[in-house]
DRENVEX-832490 format. One record per residue (C-alpha): residue number from 1; x, y, z. Coordinates in Angstrom, 3 decimals. Example, Ala and Ser with C-alpha at 12.3 -4.5 7.8 and 13.67 -1.06 7.14 Angstrom:
<nodes>
+-----+----------+----------+----------+
:   i :        X :        Y :        Z :
+-----+----------+----------+----------+
:   1 :   12.300 :   -4.500 :    7.800 :
:   2 :   13.670 :   -1.060 :    7.140 :
+-----+----------+----------+----------+
</nodes>
This chain:
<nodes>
+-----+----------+----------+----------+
:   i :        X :        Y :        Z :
+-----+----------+----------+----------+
:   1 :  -47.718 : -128.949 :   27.385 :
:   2 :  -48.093 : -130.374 :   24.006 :
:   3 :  -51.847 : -132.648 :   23.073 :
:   4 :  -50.683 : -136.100 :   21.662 :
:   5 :  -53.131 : -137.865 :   19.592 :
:   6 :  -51.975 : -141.489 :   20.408 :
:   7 :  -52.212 : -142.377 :   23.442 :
:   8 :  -50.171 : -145.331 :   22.863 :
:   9 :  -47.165 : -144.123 :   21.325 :
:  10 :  -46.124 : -143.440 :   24.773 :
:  11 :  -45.695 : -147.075 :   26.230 :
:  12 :  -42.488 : -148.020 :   26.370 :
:  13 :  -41.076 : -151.396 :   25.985 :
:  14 :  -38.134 : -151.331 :   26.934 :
:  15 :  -38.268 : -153.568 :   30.357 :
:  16 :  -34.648 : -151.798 :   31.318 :
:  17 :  -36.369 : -148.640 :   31.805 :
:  18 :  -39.275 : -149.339 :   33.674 :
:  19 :  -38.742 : -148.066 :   37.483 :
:  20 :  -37.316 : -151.194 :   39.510 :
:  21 :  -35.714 : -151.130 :   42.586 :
:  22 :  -33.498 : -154.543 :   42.581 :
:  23 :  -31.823 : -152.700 :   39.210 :
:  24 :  -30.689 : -149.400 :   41.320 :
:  25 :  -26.775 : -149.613 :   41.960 :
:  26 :  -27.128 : -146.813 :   45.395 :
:  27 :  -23.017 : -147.763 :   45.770 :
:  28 :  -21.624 : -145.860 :   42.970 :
:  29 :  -19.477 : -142.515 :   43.564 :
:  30 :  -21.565 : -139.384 :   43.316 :
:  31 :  -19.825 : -137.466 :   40.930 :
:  32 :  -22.463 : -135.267 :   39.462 :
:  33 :  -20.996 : -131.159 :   40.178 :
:  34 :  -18.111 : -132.392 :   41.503 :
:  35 :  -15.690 : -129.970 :   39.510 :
:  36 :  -18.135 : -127.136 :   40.574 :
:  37 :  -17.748 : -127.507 :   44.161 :
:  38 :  -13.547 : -128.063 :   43.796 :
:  39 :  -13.958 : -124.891 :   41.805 :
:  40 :  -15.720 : -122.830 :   44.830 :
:  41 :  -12.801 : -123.867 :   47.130 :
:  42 :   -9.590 : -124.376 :   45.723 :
:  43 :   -9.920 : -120.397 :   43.550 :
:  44 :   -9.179 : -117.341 :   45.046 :
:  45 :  -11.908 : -115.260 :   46.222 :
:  46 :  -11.271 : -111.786 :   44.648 :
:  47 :  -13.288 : -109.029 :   44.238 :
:  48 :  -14.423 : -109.777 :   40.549 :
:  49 :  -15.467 : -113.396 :   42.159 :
:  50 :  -17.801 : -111.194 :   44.553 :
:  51 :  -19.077 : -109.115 :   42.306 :
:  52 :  -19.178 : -110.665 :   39.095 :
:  53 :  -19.526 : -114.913 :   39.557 :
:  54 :  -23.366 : -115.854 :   39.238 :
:  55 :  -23.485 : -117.540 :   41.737 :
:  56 :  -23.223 : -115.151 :   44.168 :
:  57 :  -26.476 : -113.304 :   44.968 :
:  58 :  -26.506 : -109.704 :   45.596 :
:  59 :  -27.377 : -110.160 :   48.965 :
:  60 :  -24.113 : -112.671 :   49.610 :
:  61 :  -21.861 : -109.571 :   47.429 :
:  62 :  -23.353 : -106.790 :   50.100 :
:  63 :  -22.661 : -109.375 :   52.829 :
:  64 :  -19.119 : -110.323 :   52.058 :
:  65 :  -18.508 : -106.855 :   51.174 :
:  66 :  -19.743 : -105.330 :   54.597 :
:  67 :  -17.535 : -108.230 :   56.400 :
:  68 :  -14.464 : -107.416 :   54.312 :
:  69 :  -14.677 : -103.744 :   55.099 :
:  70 :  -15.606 : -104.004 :   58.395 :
:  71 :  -12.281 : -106.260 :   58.947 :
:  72 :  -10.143 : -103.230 :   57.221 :
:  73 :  -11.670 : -100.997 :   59.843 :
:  74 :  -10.963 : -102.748 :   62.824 :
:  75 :   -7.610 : -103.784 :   61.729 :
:  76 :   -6.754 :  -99.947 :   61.374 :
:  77 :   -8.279 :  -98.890 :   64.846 :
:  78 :   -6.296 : -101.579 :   66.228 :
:  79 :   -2.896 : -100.600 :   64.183 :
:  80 :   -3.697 :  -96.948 :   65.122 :
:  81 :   -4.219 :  -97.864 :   68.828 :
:  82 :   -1.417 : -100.195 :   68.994 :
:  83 :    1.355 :  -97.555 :   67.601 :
:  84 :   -0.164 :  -94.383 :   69.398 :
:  85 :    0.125 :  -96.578 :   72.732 :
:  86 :    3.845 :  -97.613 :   71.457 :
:  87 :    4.704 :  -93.922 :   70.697 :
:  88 :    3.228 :  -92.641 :   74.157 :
:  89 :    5.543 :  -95.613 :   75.840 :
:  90 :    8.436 :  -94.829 :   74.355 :
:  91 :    7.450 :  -90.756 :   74.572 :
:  92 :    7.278 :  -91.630 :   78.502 :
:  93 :   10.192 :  -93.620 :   78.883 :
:  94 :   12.297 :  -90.516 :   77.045 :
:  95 :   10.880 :  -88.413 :   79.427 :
:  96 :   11.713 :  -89.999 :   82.286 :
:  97 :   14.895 :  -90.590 :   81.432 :
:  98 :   15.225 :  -86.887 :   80.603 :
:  99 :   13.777 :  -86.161 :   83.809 :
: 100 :   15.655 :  -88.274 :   85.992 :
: 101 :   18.865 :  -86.474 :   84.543 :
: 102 :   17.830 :  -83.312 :   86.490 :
: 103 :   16.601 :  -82.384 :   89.828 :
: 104 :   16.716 :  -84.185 :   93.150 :
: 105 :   18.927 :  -87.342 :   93.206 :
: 106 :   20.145 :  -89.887 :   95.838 :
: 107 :   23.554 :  -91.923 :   96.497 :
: 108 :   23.134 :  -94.452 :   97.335 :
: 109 :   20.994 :  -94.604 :   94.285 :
: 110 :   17.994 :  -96.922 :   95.165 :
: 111 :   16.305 :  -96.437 :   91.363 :
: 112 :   19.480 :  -98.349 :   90.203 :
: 113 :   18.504 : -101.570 :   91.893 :
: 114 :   15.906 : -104.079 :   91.173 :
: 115 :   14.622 : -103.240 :   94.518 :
: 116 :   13.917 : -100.218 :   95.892 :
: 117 :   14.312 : -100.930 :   99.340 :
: 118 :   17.837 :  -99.502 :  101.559 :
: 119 :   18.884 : -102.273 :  103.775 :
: 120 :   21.310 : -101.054 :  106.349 :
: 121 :   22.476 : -103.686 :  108.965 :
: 122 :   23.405 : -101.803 :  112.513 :
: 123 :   25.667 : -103.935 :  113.722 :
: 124 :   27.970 : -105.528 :  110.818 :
: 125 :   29.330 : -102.682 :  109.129 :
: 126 :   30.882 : -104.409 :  106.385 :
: 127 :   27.590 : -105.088 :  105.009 :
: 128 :   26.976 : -101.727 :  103.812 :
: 129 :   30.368 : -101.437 :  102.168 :
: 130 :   28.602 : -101.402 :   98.479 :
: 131 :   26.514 :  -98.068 :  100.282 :
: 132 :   29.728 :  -96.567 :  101.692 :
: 133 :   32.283 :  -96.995 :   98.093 :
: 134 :   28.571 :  -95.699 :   96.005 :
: 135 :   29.084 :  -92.395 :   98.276 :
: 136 :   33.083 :  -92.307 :   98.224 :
: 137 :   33.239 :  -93.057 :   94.604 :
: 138 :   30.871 :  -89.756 :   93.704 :
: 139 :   32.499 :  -87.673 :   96.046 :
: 140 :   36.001 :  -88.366 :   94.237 :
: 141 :   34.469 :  -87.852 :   91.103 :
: 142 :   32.860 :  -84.501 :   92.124 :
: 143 :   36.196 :  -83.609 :   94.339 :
: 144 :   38.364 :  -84.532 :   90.476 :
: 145 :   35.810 :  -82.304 :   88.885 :
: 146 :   35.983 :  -79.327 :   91.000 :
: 147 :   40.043 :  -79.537 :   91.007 :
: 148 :   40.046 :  -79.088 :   87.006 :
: 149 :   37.925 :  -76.584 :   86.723 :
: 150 :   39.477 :  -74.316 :   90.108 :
: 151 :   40.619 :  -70.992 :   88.261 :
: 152 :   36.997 :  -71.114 :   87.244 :
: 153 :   35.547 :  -71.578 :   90.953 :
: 154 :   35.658 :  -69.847 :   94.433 :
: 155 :   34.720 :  -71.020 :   97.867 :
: 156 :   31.674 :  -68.964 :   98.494 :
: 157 :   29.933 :  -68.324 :  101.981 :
: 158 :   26.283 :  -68.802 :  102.049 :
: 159 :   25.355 :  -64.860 :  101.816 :
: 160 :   28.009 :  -64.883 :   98.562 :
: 161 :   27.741 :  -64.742 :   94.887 :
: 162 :   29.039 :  -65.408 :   91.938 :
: 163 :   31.345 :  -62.614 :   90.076 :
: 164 :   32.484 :  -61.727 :   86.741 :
: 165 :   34.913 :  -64.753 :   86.544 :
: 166 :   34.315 :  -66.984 :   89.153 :
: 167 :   31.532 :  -69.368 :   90.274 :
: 168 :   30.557 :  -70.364 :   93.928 :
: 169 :   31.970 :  -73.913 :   94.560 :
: 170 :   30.865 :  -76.233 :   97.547 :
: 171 :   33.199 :  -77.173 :  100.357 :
: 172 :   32.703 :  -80.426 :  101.649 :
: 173 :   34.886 :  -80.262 :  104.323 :
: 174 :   33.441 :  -77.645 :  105.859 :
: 175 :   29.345 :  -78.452 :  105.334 :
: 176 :   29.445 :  -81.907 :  106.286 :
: 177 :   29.953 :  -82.536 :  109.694 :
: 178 :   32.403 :  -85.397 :  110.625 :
: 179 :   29.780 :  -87.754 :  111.410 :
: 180 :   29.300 :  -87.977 :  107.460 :
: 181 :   32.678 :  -88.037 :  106.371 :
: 182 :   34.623 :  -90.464 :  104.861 :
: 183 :   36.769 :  -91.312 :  108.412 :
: 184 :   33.576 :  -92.542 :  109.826 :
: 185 :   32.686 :  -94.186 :  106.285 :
: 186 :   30.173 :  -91.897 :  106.468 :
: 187 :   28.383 :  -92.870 :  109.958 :
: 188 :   28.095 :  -96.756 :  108.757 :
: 189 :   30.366 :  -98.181 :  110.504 :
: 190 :   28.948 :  -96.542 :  113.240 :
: 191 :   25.156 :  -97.195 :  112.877 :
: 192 :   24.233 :  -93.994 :  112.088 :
: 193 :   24.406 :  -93.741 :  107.901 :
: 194 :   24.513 :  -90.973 :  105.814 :
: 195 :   22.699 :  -90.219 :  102.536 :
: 196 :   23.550 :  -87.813 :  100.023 :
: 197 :   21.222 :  -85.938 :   98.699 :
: 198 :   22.214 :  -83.726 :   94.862 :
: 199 :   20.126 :  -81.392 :   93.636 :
: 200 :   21.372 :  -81.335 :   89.623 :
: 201 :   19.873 :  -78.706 :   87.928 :
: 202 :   20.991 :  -77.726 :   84.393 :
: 203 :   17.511 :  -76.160 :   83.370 :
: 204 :   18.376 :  -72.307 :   84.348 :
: 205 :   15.342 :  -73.112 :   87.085 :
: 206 :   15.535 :  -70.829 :   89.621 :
: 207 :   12.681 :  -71.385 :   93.020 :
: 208 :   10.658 :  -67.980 :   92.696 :
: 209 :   11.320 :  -66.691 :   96.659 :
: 210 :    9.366 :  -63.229 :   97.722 :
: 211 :   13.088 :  -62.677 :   99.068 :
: 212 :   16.267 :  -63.465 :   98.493 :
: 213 :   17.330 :  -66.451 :  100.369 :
: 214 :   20.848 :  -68.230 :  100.762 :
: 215 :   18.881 :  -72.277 :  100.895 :
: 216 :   16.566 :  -74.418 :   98.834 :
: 217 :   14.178 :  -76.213 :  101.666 :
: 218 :   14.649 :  -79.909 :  102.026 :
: 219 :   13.135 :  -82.258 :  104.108 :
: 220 :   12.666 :  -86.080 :  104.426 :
: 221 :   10.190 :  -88.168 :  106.144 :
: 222 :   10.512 :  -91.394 :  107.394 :
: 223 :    7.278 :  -93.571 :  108.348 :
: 224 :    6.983 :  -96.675 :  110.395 :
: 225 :    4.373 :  -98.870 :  108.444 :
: 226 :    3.120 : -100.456 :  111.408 :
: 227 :    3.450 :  -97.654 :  114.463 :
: 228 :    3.376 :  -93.815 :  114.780 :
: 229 :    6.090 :  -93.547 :  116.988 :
: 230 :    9.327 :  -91.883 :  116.003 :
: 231 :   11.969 :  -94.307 :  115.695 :
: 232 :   14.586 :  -92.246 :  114.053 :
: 233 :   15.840 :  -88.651 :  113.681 :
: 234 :   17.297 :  -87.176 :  110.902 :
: 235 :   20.188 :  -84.344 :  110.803 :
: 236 :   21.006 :  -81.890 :  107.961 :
: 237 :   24.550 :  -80.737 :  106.139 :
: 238 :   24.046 :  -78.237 :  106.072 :
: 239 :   20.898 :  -77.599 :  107.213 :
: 240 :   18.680 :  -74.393 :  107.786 :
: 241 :   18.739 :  -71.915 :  110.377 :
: 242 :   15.192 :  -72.152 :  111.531 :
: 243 :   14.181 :  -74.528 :  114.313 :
: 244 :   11.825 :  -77.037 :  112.323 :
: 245 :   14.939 :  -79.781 :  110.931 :
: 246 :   15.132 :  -78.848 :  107.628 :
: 247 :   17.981 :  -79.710 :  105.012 :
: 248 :   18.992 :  -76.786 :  102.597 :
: 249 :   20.890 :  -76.657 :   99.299 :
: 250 :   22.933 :  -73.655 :   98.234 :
: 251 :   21.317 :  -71.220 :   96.506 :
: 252 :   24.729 :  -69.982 :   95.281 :
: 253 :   24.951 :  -72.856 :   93.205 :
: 254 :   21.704 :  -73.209 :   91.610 :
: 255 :   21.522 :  -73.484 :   88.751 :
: 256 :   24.462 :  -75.493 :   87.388 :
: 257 :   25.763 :  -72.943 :   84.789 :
: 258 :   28.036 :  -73.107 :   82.430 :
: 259 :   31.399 :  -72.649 :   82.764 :
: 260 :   32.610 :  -69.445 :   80.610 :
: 261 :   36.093 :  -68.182 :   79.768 :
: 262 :   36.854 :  -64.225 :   79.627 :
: 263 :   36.144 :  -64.084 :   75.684 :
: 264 :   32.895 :  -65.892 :   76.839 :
: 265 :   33.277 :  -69.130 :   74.904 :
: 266 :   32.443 :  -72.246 :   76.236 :
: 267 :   35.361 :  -74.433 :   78.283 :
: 268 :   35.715 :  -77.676 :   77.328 :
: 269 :   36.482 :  -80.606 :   79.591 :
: 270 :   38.935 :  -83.690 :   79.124 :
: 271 :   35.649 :  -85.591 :   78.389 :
: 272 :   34.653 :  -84.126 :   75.694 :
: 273 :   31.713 :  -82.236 :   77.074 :
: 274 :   30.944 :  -78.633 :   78.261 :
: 275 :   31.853 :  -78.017 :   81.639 :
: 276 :   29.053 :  -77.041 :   83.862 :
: 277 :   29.229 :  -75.738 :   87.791 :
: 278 :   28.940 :  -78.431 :   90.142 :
: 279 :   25.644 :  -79.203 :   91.851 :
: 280 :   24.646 :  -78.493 :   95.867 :
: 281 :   24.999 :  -81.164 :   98.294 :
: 282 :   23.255 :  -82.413 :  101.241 :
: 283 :   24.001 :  -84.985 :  103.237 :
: 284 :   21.116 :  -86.415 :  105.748 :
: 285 :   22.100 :  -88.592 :  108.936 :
: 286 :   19.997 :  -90.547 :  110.377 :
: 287 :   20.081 :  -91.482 :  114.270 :
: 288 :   18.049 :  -94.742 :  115.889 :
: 289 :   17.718 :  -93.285 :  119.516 :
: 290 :   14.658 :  -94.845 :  120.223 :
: 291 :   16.074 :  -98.435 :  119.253 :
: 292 :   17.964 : -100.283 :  121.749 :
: 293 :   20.897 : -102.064 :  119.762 :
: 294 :   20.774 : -105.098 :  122.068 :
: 295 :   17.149 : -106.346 :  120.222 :
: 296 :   17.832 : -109.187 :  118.398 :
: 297 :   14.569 : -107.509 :  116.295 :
: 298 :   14.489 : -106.081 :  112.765 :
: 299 :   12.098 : -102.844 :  112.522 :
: 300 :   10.584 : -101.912 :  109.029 :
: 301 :    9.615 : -101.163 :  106.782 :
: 302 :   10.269 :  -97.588 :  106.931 :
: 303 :    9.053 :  -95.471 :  104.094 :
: 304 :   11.168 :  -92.803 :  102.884 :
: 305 :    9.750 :  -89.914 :  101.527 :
: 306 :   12.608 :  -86.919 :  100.954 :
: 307 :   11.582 :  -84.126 :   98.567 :
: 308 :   12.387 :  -79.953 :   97.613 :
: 309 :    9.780 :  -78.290 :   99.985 :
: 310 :    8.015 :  -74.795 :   98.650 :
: 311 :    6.034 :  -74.054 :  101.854 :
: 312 :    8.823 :  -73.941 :  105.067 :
: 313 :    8.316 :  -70.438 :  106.482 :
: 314 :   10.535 :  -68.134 :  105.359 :
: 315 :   11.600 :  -69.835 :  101.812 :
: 316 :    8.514 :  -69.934 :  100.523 :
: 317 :    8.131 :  -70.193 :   96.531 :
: 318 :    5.791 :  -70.745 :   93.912 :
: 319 :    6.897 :  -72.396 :   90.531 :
: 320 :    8.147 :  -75.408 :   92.046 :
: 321 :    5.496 :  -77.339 :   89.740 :
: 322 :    7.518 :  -75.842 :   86.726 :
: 323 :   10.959 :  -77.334 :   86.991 :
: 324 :   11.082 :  -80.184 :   84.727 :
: 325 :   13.168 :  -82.345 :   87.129 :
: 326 :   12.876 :  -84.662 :   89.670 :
: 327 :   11.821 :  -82.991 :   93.415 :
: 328 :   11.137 :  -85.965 :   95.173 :
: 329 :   12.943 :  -89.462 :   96.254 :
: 330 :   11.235 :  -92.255 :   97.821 :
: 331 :   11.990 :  -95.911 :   98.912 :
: 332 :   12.059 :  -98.339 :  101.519 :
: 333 :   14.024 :  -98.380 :  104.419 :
: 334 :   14.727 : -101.628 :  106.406 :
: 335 :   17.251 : -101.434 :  109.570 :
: 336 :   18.791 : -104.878 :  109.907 :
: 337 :   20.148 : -105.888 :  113.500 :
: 338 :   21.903 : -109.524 :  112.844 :
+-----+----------+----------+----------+
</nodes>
């Protein structure tokens, strides 16, 4: 503040200036900053503008700066996250696929249809045809197999062994009873089908048995969802010598080796690939002799649970939880009767 002397030299004259309200123009555009705001939203907001434009305070830099980083943080937990659970999918889905190559498998194969649910219809046997040609076609393929590699391969009883240049082969003829065979199209023409069972086993796994025995121990169970009664039985080929029903797959030809000429080199098949010995077989039949075929009923769902058992007296062993293969099957079974 500044003293003035003359009081008077601060009137002013000039009418225009003097506050009046009928002289205010309140419609014009308010322009005043205009650029300043265009300026705030139209640049880029960089680090320099954080940390470096006035009109930031410091308390807005450490703001946007916390928010920023924070945003960096969760974006790379989620990234991380996001490509470790990718990695484990696709880790899973390799092993599975690995897995599924070995060990127990079915025909018909149920894990190759959308559902896995076994439909059989007892009384139109042309219904199960695509069942019957899934069986006949791998039998051909295994009986082809076993034909070009014969100098290799010997029919071997159950008490036999390989020797020095021969491996055990399986005879179909002889361990399948008619009842599964392909005259009978395999029992489904006559309403009692047939499932084969392969237990595929190129790992060198071998059951760890406190004796030698001549079967692996196999066994299925089927389950009525809605009763405990027995509806169905099941028979082995071949099958164990004990009296509990058990199914058993050569020991003689587990594992599947490979095939070896005398110089010890590898054969090679028209494929391509190595030739390995060909896998045990099992075939399970199963019999509806509590079911009268006149019903005009459906029964089921059955559950079907067939798996490599490590605790039947007598064939006992103890590393079944280190083969790296499949040792059990399951699905749904559904007899049809129209």
């Amino acid at each position: 503040y500044e003293c003035v002397s003359n009081p008077d030299s601060l009137a002013i004259n000039d009418e225009t200036r003097v506050y009046n309200t009928e002289q205010i123009d309140d419609t014009a555009l308010i322009t005043t900053h205009n650029d300043n705001f265009d300026h705030i939203f139209v640049d880029n907001i960089t680090w320099q503008n954080i940390f470096e434009d006035i009109r930031y305070s410091q308390l807005q830099q450490r703001f946007c700066t916390g928010i920023i980083t924070s945003m960096i943080c969760i974006m790379l937990i989620l990234s991380v996250s996001l490509f470790s659970g990718f990695g484990k999918v696709i880790f899973d889905v390799i092993t599975y696929q690995e897995k599924s190559r070995h060990g127990l498998m079915m025909i018909p194969n149920m894990q190759k249809r959308s559902l896995n649910v076994f439909y059989f219809n007892l009384r139109n046997g042309t219904a199960n045809a695509e069942y019957v040609k899934e069986i006949d076609d791998y039998l051909e393929k295994y009986v082809k197999e076993r034909e070009m590699m014969r100098k290799f391969l010997k029919i071997c009883t159950m008490e036999e062994r390989r020797d020095k240049n021969h491996w055990c082969a399986f005879d179909i003829k002889r361990q399948f009873h008619s009842d599964c065979s392909k005259t009978t199209n395999y029992g489904y023409d006559s309403g009692n089908p047939c499932m084969l069972f392969i237990f595929n086993n190129r790992l060198g796994w071998k059951p760890n048995m406190k004796n030698e025995m001549d079967y692996l121990p196999f066994f299925c169970l089927m389950q009525y969802q809605y009763s405990s009664n027995i509806y169905t039985n099941i028979t082995y080929y071949p099958s164990l010598p004990t009296r509990i029903r058990n199914g058993g797959f050569q020991m003689n030809l587990i594992p599947n080796e490979k095939i070896l000429d005398d110089n010890g080199n590898e054969i090679i098949g028209e494929d391509g690939n190595i030739l390995y010995t060909l896998p045990p077989l099992v075939m399970a039949k199963l019999t509806f002799g509590n079911v009268k075929r006149d019903e005009n009923v459906n029964l089921g769902p059955f559950t079907m649970d067939c798996r490599i058992k490590d605790n039947v007296a007598g064939y006992q062993f103890d590393n079944i939880d280190s083969f790296n293969g499949q040792t059990v099957v399951t699905f749904d079974f559904v007899p049809q009767f129209s």
